[in-house]
SETIMAR-510565 format. One record per residue: x negated, y negated, z of N, C-alpha, C, CB in turn. Coordinates in steps of 0.1 Angstrom, whole numbers, padded with zeros to 4 digits, always signed. Each point is the difference from the previous one (the first is absolute). Glycine has a CB too. Layout:
BEGIN
XYZXYZXYZXYZ
...
% end
This chain:
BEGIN
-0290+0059+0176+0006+0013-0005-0008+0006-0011+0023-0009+0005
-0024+0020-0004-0012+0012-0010+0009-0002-0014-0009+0023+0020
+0003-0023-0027+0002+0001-0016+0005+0012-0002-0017-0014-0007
+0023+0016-0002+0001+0014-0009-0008+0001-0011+0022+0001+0005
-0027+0016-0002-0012+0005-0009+0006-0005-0019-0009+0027+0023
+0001-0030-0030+0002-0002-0013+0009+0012-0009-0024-0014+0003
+0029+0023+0000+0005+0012-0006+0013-0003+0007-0021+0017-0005
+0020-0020+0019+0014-0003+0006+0007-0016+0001-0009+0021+0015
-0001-0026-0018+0007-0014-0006+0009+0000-0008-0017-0008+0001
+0010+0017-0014+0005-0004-0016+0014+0012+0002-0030-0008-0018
+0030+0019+0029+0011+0005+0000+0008-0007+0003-0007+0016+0004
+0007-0026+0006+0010-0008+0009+0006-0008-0013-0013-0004+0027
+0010-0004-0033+0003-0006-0006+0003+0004-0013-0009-0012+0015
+0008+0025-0020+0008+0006-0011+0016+0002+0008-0026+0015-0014
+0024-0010+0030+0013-0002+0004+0009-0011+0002-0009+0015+0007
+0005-0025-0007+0001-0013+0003+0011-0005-0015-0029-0001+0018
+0020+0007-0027+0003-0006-0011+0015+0007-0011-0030-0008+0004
+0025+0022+0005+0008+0010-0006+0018-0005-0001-0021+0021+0012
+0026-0017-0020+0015+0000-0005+0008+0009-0003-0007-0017-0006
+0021+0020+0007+0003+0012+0001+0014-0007-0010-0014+0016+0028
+0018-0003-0038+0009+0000-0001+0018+0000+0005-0023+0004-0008
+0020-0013+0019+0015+0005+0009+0011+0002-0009-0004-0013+0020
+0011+0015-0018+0016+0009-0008+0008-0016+0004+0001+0038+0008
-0001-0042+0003+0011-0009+0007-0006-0012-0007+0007+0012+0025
-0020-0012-0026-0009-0015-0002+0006+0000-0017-0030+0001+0020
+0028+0008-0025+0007+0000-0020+0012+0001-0001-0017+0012-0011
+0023-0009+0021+0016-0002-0005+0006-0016+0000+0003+0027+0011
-0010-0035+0005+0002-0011-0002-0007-0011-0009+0008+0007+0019
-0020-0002-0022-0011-0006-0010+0013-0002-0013-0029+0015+0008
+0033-0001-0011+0010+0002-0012+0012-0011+0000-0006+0026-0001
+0009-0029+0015+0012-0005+0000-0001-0017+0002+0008+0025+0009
-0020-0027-0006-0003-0017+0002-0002-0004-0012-0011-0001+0022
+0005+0006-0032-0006-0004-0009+0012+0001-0011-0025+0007+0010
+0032+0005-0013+0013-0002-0004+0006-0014+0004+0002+0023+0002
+0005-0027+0011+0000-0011+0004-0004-0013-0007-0002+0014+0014
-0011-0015-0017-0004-0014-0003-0003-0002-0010-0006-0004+0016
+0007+0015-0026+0004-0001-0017+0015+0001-0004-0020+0011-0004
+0026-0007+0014+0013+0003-0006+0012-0009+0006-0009+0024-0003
+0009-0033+0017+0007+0000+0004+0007-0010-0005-0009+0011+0015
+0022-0012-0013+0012-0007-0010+0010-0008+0013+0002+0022-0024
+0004-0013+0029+0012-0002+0012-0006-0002+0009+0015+0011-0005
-0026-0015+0013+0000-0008+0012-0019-0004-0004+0025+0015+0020
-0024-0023-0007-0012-0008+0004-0008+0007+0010+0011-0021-0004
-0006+0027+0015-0004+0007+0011-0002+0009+0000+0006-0009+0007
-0019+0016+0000+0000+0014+0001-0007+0003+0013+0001+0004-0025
+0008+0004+0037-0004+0006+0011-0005+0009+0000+0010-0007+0007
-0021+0009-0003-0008+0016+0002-0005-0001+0015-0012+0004-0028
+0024+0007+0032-0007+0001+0013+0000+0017+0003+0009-0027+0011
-0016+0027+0002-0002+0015+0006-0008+0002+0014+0001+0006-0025
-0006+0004+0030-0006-0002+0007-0014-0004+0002+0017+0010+0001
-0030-0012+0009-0012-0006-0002-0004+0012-0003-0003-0019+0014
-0008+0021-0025-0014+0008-0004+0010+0005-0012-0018+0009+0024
+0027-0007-0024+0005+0006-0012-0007-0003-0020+0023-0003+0024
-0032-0012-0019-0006+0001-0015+0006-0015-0008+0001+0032-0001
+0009-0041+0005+0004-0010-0005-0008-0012+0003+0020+0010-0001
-0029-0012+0003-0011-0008+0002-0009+0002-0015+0002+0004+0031
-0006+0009-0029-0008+0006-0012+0004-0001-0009-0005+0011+0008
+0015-0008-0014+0012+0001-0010-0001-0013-0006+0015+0016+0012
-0011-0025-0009+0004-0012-0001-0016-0006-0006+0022-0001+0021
-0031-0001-0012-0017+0001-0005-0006+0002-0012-0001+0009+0018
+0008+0003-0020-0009+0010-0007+0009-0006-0016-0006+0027+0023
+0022-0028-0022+0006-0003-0009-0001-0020-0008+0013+0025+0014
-0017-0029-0003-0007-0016-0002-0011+0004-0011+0000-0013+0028
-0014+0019-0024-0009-0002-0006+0000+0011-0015-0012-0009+0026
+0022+0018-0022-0001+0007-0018+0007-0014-0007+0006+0032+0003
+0006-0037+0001+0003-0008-0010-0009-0009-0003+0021+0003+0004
-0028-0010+0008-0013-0012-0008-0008+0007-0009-0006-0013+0021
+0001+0027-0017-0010+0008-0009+0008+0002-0014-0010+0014+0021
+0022-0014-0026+0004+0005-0014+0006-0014-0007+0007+0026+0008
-0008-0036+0002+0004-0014-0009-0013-0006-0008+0020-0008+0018
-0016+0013-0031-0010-0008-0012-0009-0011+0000+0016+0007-0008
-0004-0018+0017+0000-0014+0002+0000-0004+0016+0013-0003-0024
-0037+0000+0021-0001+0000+0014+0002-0016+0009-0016+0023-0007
+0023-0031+0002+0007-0013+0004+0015+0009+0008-0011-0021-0024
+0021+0027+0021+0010+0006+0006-0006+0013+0010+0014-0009-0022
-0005+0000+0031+0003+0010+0019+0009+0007-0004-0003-0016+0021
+0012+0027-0023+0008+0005-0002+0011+0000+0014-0015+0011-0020
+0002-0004+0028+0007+0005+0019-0008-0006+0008+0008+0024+0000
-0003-0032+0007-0005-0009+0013+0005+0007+0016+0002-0023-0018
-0009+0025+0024+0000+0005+0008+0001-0008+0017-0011+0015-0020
+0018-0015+0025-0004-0010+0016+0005+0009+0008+0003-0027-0004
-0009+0024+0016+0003+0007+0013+0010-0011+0014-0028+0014-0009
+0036-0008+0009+0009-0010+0011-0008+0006+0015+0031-0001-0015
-0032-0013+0021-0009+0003+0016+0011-0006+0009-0028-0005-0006
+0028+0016+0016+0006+0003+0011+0000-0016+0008-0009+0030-0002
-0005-0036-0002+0003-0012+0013+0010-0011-0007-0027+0000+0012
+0029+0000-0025+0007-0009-0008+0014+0004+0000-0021-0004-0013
+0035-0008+0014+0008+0005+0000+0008-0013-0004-0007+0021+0014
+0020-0019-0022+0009-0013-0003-0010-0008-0012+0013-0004+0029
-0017-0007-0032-0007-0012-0006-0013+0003-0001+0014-0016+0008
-0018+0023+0001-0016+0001+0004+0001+0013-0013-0008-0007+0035
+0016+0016-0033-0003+0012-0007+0004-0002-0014+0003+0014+0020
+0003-0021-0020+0002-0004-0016-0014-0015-0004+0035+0006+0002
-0039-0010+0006-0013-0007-0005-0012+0014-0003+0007-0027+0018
-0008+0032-0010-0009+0008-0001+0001+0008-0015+0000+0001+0028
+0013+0001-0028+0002+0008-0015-0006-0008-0012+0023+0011+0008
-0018-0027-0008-0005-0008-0010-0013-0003-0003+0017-0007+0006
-0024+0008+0004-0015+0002-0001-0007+0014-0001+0001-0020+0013
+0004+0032-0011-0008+0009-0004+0002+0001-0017+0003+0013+0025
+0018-0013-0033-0003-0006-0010-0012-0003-0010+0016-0004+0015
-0015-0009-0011-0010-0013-0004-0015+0004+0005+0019-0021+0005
-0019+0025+0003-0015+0006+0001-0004+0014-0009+0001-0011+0025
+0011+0022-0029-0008+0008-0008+0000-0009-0019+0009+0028+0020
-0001-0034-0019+0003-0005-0009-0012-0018-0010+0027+0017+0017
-0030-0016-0004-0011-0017-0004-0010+0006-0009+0000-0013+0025
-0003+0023-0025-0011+0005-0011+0002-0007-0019+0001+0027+0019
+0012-0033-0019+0007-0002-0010-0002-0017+0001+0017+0024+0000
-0027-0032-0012-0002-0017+0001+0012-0007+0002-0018+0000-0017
+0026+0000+0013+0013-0005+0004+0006+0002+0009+0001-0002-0015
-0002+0014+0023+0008+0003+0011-0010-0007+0012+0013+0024-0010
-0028-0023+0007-0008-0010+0007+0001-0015+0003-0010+0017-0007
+0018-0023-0004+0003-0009-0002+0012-0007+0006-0014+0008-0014
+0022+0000+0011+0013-0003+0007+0001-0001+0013+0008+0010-0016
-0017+0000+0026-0002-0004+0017-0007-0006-0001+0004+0014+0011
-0011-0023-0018-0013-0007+0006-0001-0012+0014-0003+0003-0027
+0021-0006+0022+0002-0012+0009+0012+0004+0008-0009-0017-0017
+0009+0030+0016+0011+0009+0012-0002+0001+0015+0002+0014-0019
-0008-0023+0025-0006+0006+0017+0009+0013+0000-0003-0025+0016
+0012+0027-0014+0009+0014+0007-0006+0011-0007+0024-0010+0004
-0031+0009-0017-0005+0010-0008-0012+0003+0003+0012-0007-0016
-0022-0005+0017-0015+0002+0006-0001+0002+0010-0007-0011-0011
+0013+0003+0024-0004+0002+0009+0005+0008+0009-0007-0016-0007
-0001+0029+0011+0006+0012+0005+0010-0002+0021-0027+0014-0022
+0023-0029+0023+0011-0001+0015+0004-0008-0001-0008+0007+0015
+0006-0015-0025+0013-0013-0005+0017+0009-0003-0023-0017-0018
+0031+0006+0031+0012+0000+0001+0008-0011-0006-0004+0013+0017
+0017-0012-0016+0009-0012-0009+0012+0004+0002-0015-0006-0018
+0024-0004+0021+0015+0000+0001+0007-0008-0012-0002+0002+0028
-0009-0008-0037+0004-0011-0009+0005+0009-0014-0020-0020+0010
+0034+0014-0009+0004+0015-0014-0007-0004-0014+0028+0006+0009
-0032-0022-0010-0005+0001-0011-0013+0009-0002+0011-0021+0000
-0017+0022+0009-0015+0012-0001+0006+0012+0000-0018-0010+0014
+0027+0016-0011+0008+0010+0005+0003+0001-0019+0011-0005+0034
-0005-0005-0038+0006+0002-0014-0015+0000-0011+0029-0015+0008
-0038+0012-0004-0012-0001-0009-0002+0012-0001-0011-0020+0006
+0006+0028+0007-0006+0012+0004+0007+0011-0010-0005-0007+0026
+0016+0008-0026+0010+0009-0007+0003+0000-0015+0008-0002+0021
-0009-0011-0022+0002-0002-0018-0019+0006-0005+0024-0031-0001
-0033+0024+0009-0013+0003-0001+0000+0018-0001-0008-0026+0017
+0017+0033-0007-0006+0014+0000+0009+0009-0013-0008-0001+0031
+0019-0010-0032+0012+0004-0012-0012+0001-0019+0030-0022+0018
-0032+0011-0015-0015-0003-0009-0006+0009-0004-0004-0016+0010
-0005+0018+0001-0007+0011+0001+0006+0018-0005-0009-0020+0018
+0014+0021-0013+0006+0011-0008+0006+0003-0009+0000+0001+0012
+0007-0010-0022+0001-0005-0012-0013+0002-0010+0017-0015+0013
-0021+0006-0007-0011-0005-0010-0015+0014+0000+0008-0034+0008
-0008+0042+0002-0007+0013-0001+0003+0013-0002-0008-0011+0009
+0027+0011-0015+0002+0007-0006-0001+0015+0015-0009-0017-0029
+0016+0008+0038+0003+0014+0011+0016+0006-0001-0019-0011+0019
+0016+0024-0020+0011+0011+0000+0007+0001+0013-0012+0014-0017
+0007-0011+0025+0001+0001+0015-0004-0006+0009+0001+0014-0005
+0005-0015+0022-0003-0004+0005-0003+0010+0010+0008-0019-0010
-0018+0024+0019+0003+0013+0012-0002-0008+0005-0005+0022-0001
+0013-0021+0018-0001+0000+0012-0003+0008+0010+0009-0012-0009
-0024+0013+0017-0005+0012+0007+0004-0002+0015-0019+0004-0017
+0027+0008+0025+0004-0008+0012+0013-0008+0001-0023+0000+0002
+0029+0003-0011+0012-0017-0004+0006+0001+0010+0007-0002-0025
-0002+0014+0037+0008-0005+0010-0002-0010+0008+0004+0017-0002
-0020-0018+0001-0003-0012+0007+0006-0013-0005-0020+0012+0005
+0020-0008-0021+0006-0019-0008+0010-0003+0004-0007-0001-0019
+0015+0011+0020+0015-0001+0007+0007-0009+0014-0004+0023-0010
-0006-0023+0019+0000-0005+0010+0006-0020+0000-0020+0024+0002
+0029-0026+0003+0009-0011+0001-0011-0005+0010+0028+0007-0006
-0029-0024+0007-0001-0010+0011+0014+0001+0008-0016-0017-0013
+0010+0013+0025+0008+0003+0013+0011-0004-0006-0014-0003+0019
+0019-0012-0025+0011-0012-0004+0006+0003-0009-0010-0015+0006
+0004+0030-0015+0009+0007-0015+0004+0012+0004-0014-0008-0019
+0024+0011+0007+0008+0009+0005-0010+0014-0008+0029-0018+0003
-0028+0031+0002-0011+0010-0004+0001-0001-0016+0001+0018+0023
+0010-0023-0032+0001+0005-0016-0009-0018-0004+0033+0020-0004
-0035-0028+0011-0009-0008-0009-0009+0004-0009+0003-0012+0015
-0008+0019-0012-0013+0006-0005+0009+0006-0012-0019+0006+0022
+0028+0001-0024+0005+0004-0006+0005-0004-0015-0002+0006+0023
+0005-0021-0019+0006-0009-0005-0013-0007-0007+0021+0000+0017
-0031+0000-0012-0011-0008-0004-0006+0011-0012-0005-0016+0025
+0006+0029-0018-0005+0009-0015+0005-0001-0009-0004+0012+0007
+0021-0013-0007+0009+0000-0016-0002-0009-0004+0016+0010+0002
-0019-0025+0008+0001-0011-0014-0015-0001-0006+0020-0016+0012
-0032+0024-0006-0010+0002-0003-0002+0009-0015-0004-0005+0026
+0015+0015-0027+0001+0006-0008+0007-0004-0013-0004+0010+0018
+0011-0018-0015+0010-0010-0010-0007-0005-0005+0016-0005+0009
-0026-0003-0005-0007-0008-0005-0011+0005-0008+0007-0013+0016
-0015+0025-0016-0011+0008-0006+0004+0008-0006-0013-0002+0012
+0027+0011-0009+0004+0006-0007-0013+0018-0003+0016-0031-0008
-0021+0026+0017-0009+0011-0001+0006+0016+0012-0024-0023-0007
+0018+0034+0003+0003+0006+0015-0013-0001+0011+0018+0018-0014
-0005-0021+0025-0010+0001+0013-0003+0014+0007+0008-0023+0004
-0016+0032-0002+0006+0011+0006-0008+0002+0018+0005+0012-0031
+0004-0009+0037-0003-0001+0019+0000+0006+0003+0004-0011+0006
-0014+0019+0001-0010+0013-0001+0003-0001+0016-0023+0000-0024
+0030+0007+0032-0001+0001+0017+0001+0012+0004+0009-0020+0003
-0001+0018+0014+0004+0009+0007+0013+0004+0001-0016-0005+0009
+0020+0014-0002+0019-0005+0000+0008-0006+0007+0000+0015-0007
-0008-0028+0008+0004-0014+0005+0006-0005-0015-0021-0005+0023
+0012+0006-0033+0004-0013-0007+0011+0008-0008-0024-0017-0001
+0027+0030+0002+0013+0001-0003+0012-0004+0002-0011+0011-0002
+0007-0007+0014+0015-0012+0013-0001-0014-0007-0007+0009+0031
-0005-0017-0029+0001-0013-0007+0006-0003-0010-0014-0001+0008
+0008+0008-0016+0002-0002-0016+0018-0001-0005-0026+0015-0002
+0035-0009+0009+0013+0004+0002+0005-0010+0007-0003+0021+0000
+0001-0029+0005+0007-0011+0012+0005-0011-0013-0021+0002+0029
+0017-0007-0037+0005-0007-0011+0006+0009-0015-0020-0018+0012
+0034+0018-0011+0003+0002-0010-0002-0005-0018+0010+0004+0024
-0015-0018-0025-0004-0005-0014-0012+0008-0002+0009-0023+0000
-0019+0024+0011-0010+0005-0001-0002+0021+0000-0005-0030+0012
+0016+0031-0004-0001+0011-0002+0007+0007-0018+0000-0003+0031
+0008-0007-0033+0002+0003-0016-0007+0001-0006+0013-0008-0001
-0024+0001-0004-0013+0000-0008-0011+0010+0008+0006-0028-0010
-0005+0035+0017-0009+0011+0002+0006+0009-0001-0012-0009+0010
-0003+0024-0010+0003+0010-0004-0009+0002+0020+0002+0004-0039
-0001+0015+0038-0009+0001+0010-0005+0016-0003+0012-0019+0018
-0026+0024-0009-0006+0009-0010-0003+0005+0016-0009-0010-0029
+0015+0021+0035-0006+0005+0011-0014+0009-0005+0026+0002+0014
-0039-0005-0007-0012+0009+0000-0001+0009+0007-0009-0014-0006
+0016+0024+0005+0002+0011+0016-0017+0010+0003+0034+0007-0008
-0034+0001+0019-0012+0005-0001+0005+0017-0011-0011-0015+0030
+0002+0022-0024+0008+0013-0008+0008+0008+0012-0020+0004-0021
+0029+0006+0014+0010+0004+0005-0007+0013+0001+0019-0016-0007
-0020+0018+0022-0001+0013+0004+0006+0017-0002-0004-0020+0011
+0020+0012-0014+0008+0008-0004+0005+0004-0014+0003-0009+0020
-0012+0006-0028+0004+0003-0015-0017+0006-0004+0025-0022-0007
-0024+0034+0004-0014+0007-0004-0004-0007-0015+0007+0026+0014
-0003-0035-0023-0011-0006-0010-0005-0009+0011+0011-0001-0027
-0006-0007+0033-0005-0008+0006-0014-0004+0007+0020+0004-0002
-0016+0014+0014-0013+0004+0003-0013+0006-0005+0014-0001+0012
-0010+0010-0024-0011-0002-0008-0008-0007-0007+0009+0011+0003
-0001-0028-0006-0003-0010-0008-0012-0003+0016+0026-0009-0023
-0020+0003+0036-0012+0002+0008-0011+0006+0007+0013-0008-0004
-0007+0022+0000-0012+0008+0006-0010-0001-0009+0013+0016+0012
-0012-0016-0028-0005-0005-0012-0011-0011+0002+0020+0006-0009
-0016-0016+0013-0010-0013+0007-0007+0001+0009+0013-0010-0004
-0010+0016+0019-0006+0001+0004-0011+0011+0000+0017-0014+0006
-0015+0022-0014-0014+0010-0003-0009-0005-0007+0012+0019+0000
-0005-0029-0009-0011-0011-0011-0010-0007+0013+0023-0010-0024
-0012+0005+0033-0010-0010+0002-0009+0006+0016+0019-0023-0015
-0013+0035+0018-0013+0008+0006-0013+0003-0005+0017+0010+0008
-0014-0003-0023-0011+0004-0003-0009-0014-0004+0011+0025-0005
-0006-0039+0008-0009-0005-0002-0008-0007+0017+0013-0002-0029
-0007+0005+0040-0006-0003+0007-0015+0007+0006+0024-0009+0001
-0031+0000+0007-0016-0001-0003-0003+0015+0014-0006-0037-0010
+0016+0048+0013-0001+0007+0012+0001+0008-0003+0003-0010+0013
-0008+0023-0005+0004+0012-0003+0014+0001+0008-0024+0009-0004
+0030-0005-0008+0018-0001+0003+0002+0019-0006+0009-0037-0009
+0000+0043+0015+0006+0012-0005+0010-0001-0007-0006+0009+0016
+0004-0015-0027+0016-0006-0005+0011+0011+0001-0011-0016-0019
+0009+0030+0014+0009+0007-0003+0012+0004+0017-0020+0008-0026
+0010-0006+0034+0006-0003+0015+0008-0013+0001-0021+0012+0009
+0014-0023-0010+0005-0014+0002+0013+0001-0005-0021-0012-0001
+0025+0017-0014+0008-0004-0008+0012+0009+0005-0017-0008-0019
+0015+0020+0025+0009+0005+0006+0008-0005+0015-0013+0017-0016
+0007-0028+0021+0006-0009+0010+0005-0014-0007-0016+0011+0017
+0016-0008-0030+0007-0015-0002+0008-0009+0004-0004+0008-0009
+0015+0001+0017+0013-0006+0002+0000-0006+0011+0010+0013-0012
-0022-0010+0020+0002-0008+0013-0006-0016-0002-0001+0025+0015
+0009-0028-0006-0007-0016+0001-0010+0001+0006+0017-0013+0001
-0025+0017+0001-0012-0001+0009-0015+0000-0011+0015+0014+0022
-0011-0008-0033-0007+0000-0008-0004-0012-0009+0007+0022+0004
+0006-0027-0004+0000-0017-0004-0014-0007+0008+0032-0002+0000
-0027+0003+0019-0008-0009+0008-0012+0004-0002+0015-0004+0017
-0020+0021-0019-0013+0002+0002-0005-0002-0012+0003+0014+0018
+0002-0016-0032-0010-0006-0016+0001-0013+0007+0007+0012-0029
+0000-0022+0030+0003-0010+0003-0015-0004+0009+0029+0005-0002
-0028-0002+0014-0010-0001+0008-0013-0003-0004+0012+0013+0009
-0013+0001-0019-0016+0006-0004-0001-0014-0008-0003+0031-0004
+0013-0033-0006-0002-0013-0011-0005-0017+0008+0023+0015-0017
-0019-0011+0025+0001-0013+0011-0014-0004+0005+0023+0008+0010
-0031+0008-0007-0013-0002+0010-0012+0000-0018+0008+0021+0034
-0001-0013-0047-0010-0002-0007+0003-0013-0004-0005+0023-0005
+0013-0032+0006+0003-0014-0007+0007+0007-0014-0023-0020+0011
+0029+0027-0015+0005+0002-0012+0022-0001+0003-0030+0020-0009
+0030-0034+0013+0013-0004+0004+0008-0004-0015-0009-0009+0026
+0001+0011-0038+0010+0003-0016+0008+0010+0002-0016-0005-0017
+0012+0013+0020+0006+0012-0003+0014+0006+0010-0026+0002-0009
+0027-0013+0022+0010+0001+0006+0016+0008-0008-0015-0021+0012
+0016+0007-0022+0012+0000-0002+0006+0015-0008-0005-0029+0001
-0008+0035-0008+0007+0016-0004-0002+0009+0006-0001-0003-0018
-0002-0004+0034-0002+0012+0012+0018-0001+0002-0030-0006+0017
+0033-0008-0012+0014+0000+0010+0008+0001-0010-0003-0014+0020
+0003+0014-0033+0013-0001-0008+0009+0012-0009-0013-0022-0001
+0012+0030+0016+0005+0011+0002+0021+0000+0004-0032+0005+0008
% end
């Protein structure tokens, strides 16, 4: 494949890199972060909505300011994991314990404490033995304690939700609150609107959460659409083509205009910038 000329390189990747004020991305920025300084009455927090809408980002973006403004660079404030689709029941709660413990090992003592953890080190080591099962957990209880974490995100969490065939769908459920009991920290579970449904099937657990719909924008209320037509003229005039913006901008409202930035972003590799395309 041909290279791009040096003038069109360094465009691509000013796009690439580029960031946009979204209106939807700062209102929940405002509202997570509220959250995990403030929160008193519960442990849980759902944030769901639809895909591209920007809660991926959000969540990201809000991890690394808080590492960036903590004084004290021994303290994780926000830990971040991703729940996977192949994992589900035991598997998906092992997987959680080790991502944990893996952003977390940076810390001598938290290195220490798995040293002699197989379930911790070794990334396809299984176990039905509850004593490892009870190591792993006091081990990741540890760990968060002792590095001074505020939060917990979960990226994807409908996936964490997912029961073994032999449990009933609220196990998972059940395994968060007493996960929460015990850290006392908040967890917050970043999905689709699956894990709303979920999140609701257990009443103890639905007591100790809050929930935070991320909607796209509303077509039907004119701040709205100016807050996006707003964005998306930002982030035209930064793309690397001759674009007519002021034409373009007068088709906003169709969806097609979504597919066709979308596209262009796709063939130039500038797939950042998705999410303040669709989060309309």
């Amino acid at each position: 494949m041909r290279s791009l000329e040096p003038v069109l390189q360094a465009q691509l990747e000013a796009l690439q890199q580029y960031k946009i004020k979204h209106t939807r991305l700062e209102e929940m920025d405002s509202l997570l972060m509220s959250a995990i300084h403030e929160h008193t009455s519960y442990s849980l927090l759902a944030v769901y909505g639809p895909s591209g809408v920007g809660k991926s980002t959000v969540m990201k973006r809000i991890a690394e300011r808080c590492r960036e403004e903590e004084p004290n660079r021994s303290v994780v404030p926000v830990v971040v994991v991703q729940a996977s689709p192949e994992d589900i029941g035991s598997s998906a709660r092992l997987d959680f314990y080790r991502q944990v413990l893996r952003q977390l090992q940076g810390h001598v003592a938290v290195r220490d404490r798995i040293l002699n953890l197989p379930l911790a080190r070794q990334s396809g080591k299984k176990s039905t033995d509850p004593a490892e099962w009870l190591e792993l957990r006091d081990a990741v209880s540890y760990a968060l304690e002792l590095v001074g974490v505020k939060a917990v995100c979960v990226d994807e969490a409908q996936h964490l939700m997912h029961a073994d065939a032999t449990q009933k769908p609220s196990t998972q459920l059940d395994w968060l609150k007493s996960l929460t009991n015990r850290s006392n920290l908040l967890h917050i579970l970043v999905g689709n609107f699956s894990l709303y449904d979920f999140c609701h099937l257990n009443g103890q657990a639905a007591r100790r959460m809050r929930d935070i719909h991320f909607p796209r924008y509303h077509l039907d209320q004119q701040r709205e659409c100016e807050e996006f037509v707003g964005a998306l003229e930002a982030l035209l005039e930064q793309v690397p083509l001759h674009v007519d913006i002021p034409t373009m901008l007068t088709h906003w409202q169709w969806s097609r205009m979504e597919h066709w930035l979308c596209g262009h972003f796709e063939r130039l590799g500038g797939g950042n910038s998705r999410n303040a395309v669709s989060g309309r």
